[in-house]
BABAVEX-540826 format. One line per field, with one value per residue: residue in one letter; x, y, z of N, C-alpha, C, O in turn. Coordinates in Angstrom, 2 decimals. Layout:
REM BABAVEX-540826
resn (A, ...)
n.u (X, ...)
n.v (Y, ...)
n.w (Z, ...)
ca.u (X, ...)
ca.v (Y, ...)
ca.w (Z, ...)
c.u (X, ...)
c.v (Y, ...)
c.w (Z, ...)
o.u (X, ...)
o.v (Y, ...)
o.w (Z, ...)
***
This chain:
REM BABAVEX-540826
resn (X, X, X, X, X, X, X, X, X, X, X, X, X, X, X, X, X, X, X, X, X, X, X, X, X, X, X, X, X, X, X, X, X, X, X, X, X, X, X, X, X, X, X, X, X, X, X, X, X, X, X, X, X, X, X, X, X, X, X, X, X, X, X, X, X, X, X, X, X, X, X, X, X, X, X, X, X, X, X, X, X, X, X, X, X, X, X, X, X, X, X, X, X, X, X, X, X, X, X, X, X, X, X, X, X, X, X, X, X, X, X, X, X, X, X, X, X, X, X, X, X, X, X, X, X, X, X, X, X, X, X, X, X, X, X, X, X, X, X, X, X, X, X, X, X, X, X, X, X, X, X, X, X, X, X, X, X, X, X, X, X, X, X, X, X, X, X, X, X, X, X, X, X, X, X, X, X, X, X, X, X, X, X, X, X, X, X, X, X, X, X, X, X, X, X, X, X, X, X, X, X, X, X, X, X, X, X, X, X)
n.u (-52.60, -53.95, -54.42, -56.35, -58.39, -59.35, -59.96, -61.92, -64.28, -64.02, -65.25, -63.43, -61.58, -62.52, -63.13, -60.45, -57.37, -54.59, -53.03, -50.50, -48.74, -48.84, -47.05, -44.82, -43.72, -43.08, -41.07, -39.80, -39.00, -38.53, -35.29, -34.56, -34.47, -32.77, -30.04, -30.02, -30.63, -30.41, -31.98, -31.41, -28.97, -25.81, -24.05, -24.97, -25.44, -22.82, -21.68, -23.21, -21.79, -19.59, -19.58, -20.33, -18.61, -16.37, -13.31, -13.74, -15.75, -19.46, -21.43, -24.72, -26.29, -29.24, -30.88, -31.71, -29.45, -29.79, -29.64, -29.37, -28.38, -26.28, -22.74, -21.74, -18.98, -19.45, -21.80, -20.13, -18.36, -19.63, -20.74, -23.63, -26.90, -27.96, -30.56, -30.68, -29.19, -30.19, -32.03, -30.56, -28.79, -26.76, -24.32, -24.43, -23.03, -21.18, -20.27, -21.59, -19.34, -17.52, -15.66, -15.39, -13.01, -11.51, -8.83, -5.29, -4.52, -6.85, -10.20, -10.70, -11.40, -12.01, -12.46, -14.51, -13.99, -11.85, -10.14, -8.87, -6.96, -8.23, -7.78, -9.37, -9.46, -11.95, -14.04, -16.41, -18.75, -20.95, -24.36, -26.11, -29.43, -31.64, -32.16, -30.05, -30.60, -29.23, -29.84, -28.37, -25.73, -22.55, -20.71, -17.55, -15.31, -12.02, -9.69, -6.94, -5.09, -2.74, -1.18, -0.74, 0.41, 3.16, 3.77, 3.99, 5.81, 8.38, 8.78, 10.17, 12.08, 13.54, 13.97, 15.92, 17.87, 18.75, 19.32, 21.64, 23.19, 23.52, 24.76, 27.33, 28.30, 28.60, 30.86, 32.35, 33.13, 35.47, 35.12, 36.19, 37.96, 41.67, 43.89, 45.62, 48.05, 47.99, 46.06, 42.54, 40.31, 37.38, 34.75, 32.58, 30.46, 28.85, 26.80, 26.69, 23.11, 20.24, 20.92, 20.90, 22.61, 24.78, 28.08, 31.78, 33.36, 35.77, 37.29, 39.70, 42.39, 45.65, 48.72, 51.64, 54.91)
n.v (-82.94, -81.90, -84.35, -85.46, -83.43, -84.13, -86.63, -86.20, -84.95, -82.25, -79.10, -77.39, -79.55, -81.98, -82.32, -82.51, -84.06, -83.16, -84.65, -85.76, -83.09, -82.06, -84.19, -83.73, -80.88, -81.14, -82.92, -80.85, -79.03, -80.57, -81.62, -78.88, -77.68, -79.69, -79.02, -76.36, -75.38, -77.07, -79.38, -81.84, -82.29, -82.98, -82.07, -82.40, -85.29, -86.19, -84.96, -86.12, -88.70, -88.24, -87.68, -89.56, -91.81, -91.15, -90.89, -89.62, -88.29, -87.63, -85.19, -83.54, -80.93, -79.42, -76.52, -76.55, -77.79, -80.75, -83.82, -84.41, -85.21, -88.32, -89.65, -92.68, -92.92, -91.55, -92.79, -95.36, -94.05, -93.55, -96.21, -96.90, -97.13, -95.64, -94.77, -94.41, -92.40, -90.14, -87.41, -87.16, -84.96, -82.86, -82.52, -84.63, -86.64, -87.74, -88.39, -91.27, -92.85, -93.42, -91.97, -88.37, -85.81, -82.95, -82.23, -80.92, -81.33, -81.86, -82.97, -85.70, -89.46, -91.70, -95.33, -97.13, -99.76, -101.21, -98.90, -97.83, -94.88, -92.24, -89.42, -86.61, -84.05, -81.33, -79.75, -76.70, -75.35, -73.14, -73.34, -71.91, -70.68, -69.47, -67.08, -66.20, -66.83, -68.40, -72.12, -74.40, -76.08, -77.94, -80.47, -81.86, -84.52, -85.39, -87.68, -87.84, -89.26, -90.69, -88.70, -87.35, -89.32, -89.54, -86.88, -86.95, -89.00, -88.17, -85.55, -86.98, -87.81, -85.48, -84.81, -86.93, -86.31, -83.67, -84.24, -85.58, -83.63, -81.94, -83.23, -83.83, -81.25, -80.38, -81.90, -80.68, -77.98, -76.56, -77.29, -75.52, -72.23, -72.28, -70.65, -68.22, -65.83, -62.33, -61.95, -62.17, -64.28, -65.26, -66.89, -67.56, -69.93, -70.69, -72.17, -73.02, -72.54, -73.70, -74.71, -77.46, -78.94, -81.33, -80.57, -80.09, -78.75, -77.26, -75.61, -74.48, -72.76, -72.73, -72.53, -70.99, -71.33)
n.w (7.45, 5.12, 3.88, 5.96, 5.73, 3.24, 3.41, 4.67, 3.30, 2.90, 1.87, -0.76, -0.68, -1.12, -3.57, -4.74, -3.98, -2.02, -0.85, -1.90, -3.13, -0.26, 0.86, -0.70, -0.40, 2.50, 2.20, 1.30, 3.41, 5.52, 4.36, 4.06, 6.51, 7.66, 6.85, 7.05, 8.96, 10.65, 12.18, 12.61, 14.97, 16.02, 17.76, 20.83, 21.25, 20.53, 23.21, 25.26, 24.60, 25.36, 27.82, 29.08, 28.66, 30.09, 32.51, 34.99, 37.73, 36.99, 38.01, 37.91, 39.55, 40.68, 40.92, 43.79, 45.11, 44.68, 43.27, 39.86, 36.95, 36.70, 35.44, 34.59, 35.92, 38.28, 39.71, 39.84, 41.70, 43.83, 44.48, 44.48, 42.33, 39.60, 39.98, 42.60, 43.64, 41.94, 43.38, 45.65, 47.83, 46.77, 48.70, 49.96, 48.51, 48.61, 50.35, 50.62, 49.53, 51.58, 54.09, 53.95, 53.62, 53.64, 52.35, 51.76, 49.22, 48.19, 47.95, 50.14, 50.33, 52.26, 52.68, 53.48, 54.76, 53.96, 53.74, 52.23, 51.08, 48.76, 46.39, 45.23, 42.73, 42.97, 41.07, 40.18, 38.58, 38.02, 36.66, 34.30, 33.22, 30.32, 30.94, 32.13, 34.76, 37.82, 37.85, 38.09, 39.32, 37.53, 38.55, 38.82, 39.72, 39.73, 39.55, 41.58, 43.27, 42.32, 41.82, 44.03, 45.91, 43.99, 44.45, 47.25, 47.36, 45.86, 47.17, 49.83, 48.41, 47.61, 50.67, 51.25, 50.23, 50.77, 53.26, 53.21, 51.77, 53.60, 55.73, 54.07, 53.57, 55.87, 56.80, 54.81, 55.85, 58.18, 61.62, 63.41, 63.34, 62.93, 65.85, 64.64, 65.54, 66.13, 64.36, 63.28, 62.23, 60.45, 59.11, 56.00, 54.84, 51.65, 49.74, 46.14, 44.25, 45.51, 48.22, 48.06, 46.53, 45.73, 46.41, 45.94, 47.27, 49.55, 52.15, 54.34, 57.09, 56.85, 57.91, 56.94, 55.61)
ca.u (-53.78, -54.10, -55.02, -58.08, -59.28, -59.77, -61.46, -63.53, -64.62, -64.30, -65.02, -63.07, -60.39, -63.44, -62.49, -58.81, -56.33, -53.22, -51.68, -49.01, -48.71, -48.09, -45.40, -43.47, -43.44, -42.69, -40.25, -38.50, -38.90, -36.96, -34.23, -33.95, -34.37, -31.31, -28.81, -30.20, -31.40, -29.41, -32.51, -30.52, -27.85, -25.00, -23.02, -25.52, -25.07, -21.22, -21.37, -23.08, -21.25, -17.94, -19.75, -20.97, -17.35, -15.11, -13.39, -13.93, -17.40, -19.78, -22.93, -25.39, -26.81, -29.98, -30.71, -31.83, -28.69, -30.05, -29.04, -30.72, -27.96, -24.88, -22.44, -21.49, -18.18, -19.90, -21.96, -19.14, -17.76, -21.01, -21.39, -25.08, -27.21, -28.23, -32.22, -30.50, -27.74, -30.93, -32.59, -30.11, -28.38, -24.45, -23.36, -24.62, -23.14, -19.55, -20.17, -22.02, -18.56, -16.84, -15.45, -14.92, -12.50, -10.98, -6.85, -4.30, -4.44, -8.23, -11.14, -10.27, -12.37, -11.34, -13.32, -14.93, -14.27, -10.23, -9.18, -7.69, -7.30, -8.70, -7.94, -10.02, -9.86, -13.33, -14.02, -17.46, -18.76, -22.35, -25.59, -28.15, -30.89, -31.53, -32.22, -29.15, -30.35, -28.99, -30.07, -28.02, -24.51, -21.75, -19.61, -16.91, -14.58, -11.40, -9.23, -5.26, -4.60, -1.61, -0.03, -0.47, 1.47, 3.92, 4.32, 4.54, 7.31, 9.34, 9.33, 10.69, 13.49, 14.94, 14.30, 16.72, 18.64, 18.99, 19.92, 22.71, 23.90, 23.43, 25.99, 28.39, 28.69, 29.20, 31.91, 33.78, 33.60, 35.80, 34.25, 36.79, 39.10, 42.67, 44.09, 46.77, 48.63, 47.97, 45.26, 41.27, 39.77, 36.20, 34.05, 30.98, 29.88, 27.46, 26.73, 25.38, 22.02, 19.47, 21.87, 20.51, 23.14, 26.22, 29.56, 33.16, 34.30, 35.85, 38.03, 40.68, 43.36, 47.03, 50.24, 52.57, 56.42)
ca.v (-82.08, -82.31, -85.67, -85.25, -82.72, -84.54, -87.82, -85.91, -84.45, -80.73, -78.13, -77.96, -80.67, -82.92, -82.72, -82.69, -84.75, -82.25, -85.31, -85.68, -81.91, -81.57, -84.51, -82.74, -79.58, -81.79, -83.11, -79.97, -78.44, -81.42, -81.20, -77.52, -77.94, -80.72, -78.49, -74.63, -75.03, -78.08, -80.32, -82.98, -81.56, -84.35, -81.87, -82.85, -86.41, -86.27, -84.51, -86.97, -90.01, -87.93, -87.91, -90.78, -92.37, -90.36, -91.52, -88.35, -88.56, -85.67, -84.83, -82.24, -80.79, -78.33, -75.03, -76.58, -78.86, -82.36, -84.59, -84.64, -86.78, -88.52, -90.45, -93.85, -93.10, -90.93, -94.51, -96.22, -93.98, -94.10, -97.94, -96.96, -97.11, -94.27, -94.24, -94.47, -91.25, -89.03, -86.60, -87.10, -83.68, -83.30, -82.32, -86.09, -87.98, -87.67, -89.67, -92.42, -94.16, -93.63, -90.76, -87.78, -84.87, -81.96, -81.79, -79.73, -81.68, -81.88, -84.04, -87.06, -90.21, -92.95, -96.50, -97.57, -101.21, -100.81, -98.00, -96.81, -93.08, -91.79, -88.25, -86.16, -82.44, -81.03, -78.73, -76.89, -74.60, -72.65, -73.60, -70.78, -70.70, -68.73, -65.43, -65.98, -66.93, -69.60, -72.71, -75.55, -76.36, -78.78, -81.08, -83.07, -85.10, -85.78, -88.39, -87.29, -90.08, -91.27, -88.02, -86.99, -90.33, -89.15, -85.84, -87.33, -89.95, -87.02, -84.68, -87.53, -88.27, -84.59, -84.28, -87.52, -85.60, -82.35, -84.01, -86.17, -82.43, -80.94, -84.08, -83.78, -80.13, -80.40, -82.33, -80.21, -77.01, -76.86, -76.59, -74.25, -72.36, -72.42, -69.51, -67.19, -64.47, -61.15, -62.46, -62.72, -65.38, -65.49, -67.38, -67.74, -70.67, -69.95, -73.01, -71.85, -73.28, -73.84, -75.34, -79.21, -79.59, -81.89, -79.78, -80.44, -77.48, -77.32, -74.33, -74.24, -71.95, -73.40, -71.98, -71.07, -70.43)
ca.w (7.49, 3.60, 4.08, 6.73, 4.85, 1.79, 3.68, 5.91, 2.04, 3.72, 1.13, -1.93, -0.53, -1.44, -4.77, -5.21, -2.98, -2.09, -0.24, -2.65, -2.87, 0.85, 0.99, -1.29, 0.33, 3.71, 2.14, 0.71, 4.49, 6.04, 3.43, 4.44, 8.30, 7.95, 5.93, 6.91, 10.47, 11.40, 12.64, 13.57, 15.68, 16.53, 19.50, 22.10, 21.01, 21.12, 24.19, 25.95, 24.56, 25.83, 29.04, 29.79, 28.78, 31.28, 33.73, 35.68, 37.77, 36.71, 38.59, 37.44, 40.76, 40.73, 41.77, 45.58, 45.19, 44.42, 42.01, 38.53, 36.76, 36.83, 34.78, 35.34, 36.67, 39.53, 39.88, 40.26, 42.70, 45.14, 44.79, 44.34, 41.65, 39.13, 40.29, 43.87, 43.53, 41.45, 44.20, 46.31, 48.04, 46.57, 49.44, 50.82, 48.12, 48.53, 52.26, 50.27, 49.23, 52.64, 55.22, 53.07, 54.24, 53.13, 52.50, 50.66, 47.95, 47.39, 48.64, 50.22, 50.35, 52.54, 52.60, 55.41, 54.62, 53.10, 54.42, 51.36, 50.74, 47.55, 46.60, 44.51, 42.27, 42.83, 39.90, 40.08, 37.84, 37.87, 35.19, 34.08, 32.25, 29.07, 31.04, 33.21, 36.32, 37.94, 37.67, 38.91, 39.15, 37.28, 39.87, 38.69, 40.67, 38.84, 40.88, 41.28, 43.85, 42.29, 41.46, 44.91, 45.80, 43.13, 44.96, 48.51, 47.11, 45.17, 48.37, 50.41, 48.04, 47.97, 51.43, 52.06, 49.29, 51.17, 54.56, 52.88, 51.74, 54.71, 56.62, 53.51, 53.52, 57.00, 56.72, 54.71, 56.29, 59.91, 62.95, 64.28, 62.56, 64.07, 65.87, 64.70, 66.43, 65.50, 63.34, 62.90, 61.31, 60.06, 57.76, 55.64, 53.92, 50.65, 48.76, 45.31, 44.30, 46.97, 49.07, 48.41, 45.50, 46.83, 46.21, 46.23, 48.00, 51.08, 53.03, 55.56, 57.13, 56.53, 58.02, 55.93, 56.10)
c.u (-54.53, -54.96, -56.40, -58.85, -60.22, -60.85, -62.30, -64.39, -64.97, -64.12, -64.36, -62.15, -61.27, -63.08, -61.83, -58.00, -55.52, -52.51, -50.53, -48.24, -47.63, -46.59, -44.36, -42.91, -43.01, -41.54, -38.99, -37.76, -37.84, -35.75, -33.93, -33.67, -32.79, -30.12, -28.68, -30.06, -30.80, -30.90, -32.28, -28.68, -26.84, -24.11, -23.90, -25.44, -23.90, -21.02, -21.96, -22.96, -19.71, -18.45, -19.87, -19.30, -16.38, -15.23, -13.42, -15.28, -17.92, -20.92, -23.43, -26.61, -28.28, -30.30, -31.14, -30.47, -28.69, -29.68, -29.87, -30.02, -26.36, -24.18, -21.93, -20.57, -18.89, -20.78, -21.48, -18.45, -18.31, -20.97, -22.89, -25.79, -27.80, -29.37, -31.93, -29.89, -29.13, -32.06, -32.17, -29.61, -26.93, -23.81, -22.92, -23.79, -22.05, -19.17, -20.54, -21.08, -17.70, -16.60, -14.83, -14.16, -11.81, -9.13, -5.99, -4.41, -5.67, -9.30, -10.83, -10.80, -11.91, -12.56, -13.21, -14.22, -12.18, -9.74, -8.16, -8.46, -7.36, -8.53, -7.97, -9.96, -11.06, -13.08, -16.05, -18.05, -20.76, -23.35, -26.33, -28.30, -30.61, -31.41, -31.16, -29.23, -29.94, -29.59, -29.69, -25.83, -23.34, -20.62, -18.72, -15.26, -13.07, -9.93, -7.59, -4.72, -2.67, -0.57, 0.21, 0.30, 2.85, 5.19, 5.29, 6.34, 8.48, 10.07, 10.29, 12.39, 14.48, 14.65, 16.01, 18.34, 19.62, 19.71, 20.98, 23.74, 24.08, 25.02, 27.34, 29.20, 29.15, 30.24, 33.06, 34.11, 34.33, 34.94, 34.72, 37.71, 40.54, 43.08, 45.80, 47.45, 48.36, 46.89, 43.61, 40.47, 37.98, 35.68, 32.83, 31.47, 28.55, 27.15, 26.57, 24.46, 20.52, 19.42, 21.11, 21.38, 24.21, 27.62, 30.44, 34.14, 34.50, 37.38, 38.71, 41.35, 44.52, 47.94, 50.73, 54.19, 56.53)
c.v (-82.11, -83.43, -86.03, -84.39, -83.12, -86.10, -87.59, -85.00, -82.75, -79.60, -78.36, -79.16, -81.70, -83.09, -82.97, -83.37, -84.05, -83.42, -85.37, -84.67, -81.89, -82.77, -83.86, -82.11, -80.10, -82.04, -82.08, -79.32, -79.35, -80.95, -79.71, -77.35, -78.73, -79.57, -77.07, -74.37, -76.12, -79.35, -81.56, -83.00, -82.72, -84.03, -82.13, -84.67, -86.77, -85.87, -85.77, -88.61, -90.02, -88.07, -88.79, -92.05, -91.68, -90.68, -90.45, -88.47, -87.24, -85.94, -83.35, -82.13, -79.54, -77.02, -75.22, -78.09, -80.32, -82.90, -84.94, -85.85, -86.90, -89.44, -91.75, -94.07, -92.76, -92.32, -95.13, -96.41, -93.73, -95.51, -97.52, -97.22, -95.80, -93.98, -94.11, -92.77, -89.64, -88.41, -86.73, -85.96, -83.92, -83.20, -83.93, -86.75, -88.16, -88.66, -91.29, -93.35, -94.29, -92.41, -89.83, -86.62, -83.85, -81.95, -81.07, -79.91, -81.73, -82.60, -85.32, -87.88, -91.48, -94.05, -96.95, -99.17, -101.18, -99.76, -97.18, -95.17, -92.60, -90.03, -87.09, -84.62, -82.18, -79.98, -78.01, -75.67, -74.47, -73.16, -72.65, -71.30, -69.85, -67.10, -64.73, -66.01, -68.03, -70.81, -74.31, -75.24, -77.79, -79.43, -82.34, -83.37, -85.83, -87.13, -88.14, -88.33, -90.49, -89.61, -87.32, -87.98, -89.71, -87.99, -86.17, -87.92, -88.74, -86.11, -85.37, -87.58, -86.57, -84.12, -85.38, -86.76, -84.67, -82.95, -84.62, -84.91, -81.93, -81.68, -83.85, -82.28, -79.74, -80.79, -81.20, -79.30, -76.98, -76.70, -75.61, -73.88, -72.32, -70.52, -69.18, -66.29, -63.23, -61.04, -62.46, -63.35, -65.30, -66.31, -67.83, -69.02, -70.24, -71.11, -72.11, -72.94, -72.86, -74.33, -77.05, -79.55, -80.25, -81.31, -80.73, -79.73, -77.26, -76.36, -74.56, -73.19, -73.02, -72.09, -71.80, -70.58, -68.97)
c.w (6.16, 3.80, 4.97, 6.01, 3.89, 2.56, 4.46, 4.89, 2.37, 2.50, -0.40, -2.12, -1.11, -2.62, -5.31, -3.50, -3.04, -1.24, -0.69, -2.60, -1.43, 1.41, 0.30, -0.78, 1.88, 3.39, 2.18, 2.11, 5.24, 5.96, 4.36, 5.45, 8.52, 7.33, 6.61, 8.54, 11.35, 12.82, 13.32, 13.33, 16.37, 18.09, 20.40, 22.07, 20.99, 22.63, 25.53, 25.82, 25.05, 27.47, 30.05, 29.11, 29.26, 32.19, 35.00, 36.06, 38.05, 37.24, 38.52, 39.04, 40.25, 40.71, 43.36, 45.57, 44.82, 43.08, 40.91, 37.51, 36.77, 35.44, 35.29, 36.37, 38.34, 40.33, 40.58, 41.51, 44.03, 45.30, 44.64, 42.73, 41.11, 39.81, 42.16, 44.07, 43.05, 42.62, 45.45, 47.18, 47.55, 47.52, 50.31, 50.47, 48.09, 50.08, 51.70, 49.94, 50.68, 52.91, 54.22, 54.47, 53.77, 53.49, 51.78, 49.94, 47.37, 48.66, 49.00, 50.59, 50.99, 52.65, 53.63, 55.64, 54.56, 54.10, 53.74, 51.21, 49.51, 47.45, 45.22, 44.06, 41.79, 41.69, 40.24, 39.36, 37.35, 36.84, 35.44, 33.05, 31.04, 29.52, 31.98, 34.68, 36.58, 38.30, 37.89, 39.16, 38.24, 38.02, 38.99, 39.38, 39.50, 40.22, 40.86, 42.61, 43.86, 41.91, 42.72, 45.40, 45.27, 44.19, 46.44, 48.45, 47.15, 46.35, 49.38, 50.12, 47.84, 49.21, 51.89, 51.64, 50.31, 52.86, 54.43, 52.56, 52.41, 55.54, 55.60, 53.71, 54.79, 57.61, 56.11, 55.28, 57.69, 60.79, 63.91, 63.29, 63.41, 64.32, 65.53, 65.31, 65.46, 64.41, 63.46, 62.24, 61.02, 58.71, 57.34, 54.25, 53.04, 49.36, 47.65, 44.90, 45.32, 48.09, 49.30, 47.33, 46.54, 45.71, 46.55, 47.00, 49.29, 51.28, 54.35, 55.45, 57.18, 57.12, 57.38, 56.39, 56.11)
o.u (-55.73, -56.19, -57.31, -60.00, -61.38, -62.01, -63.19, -65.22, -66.03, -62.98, -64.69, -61.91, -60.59, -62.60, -62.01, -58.19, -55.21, -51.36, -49.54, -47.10, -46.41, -45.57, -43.25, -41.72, -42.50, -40.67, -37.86, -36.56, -36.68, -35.13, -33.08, -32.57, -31.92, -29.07, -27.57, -29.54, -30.73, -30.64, -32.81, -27.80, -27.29, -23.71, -23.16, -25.38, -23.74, -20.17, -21.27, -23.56, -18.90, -17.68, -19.66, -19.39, -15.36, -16.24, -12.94, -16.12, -17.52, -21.48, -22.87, -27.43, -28.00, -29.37, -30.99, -30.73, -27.65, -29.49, -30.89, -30.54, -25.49, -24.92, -21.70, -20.72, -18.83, -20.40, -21.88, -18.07, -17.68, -21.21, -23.42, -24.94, -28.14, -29.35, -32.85, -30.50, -29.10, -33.07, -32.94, -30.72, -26.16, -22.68, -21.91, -23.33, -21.78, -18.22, -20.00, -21.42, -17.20, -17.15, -13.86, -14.48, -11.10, -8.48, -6.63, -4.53, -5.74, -9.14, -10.68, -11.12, -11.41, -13.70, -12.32, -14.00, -11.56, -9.04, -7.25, -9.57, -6.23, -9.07, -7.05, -10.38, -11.46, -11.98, -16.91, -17.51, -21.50, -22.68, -27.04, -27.72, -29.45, -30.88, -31.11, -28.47, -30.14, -30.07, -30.50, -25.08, -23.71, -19.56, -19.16, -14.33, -13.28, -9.63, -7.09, -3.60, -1.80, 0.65, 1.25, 1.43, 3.65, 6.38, 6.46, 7.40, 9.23, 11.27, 11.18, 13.39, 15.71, 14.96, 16.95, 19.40, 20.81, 20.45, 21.70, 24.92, 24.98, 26.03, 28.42, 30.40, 30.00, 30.64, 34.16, 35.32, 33.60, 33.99, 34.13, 38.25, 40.43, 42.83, 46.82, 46.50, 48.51, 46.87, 43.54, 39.80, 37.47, 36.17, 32.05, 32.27, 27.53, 27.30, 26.39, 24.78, 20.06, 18.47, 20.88, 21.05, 24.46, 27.92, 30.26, 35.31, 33.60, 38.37, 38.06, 41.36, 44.24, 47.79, 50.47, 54.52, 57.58)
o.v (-82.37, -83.33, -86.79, -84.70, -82.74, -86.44, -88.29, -84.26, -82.18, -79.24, -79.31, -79.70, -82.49, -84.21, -83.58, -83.07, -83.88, -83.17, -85.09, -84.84, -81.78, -82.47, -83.52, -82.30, -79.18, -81.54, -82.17, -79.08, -79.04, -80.25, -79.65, -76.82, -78.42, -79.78, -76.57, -73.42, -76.05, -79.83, -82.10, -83.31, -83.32, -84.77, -82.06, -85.21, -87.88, -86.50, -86.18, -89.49, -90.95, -88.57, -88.83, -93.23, -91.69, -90.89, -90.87, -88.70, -86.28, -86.99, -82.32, -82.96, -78.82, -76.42, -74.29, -79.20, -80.97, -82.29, -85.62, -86.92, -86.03, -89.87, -91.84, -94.82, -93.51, -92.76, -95.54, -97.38, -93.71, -95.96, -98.61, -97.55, -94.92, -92.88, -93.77, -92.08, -88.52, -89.11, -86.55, -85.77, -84.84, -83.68, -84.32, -87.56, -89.04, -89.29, -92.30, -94.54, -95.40, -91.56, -90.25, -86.55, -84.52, -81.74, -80.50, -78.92, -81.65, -82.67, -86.12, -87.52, -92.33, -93.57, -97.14, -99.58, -101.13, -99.93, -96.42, -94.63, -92.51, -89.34, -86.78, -83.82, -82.51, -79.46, -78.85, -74.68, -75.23, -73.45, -72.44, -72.03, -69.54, -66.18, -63.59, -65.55, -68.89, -70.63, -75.24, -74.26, -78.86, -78.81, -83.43, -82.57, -86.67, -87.07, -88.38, -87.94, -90.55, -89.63, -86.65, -87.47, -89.36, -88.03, -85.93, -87.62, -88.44, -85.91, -84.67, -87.49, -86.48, -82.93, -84.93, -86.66, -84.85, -82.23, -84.49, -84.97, -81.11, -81.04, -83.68, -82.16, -78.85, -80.33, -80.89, -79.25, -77.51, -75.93, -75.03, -74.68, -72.34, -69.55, -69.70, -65.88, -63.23, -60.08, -63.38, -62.66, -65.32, -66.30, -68.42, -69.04, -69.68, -70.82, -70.90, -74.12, -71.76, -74.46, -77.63, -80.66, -79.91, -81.66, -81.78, -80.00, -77.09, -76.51, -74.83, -72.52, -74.15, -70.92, -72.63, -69.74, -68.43)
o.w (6.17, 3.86, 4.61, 5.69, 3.68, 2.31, 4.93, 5.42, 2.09, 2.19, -1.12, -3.19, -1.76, -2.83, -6.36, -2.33, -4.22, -0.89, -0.02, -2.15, -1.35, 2.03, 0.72, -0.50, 2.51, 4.11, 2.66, 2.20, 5.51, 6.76, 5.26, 5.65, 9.34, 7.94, 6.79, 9.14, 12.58, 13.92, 14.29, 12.52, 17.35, 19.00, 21.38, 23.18, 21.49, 23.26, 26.47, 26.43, 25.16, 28.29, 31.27, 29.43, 28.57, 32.88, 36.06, 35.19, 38.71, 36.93, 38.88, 39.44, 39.29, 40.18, 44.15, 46.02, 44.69, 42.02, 40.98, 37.22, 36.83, 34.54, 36.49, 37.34, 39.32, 41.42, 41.67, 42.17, 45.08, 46.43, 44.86, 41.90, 41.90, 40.36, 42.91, 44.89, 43.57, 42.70, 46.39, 47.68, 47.82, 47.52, 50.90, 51.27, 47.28, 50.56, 52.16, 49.92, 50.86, 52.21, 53.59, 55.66, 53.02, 54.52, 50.90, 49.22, 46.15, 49.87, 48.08, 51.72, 50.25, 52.71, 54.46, 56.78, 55.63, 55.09, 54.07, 51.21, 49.03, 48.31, 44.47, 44.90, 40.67, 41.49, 40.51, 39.87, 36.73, 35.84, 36.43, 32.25, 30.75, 28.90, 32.44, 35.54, 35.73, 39.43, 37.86, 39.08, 38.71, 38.06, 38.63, 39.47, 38.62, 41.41, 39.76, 42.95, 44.73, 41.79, 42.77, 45.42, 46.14, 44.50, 46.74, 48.99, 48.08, 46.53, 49.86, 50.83, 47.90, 49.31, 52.55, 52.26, 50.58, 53.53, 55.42, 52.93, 52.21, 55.84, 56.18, 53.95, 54.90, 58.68, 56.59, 55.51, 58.54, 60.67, 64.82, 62.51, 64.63, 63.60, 65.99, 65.97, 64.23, 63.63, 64.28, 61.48, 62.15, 57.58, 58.09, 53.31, 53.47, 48.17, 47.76, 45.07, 45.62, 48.86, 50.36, 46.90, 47.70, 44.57, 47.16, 47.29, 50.11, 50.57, 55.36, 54.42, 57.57, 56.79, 56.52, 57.23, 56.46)
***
């Protein structure tokens, strides 16, 4: 402004140049803006270099649902392209990689083509504005595939567990007890545990002299 002043010869600027003047004072303001006021702010610049490298796919939805943006993974996991995926509806875009469905474990995404089962922890978590109204939502899809695998396996192996305990323990206890004269016999079996440990213990009646 200094500087138009003085070559459009406006008043007293006509006579004196303050250009120098006002870089200074530009300068000193910078300086102070960077140190005081934090002018150039690096957490929105970390934040979306953490974003846009996770393998977790994040989509920022609206306040009428549609898609404003995504990260690559989310990309990845449409097969579409970003300018394809942006004004999309969220609720759409979870069909775009194959037959989505709802299961115990989460969202599950099978491929039309494959046939594999993909299975996903939705996370989703509100956006307002400055005055608190709301304003869109945060969607991210975290993929637990293999630990649901994990789980399936695990359950299998103490169920084969529990029925190998079930035939052993069956073994030891009688299936009748014998009869006595004058006598009543009863009996309770009580593993301890949760009855899937395998014991050594086993009970009869015996005669005696």
């Amino acid at each position: 402004a200094a500087n138009i002043l003085h070559n459009l010869e406006i008043g007293w600027f006509a006579r004196i140049d303050l250009t120098p003047f006002a870089f200074t004072v530009t300068a000193g303001l910078l300086v102070w803006g960077l140190f005081e006021e934090r002018l150039v702010d690096l957490a929105p610049l970390a934040r979306s270099a953490v974003v846009e490298s996770m393998t977790d796919a994040v989509l920022v939805l609206d306040a009428f649902g549609r898609v404003v943006d995504v990260n690559p993974a989310a990309v990845a996991l449409a097969g579409r392209t970003r300018g394809e995926l942006i004004g999309t509806l969220g609720r759409d875009l979870v069909y775009l990689s194959g037959v989505a469905e709802v299961g115990p474990n989460g969202l599950v995404l099978v491929d039309r083509s494959s046939g594999d089962r993909r299975t996903f922890d939705v996370s989703q978590q509100p956006l307002t504005d400055i005055s608190g109204r709301a304003a869109g939502e945060l969607v991210v899809l975290r993929e637990v595939t293999q630990r649901v695998r994990d789980q399936l396996r695990l359950q299998q192996v103490l169920d084969d567990r529990s029925r190998v305990a079930a035939t052993l323990q069956a073994s030891m206890v009688p299936a009748r007890l014998p009869t006595v004269p004058a006598c009543e016999l009863a009996s309770r079996y009580v593993p301890a545990g949760d009855g899937g440990e395998i014991g050594g213990d086993f009970f009869d009646v015996f005669r005696l002299d």
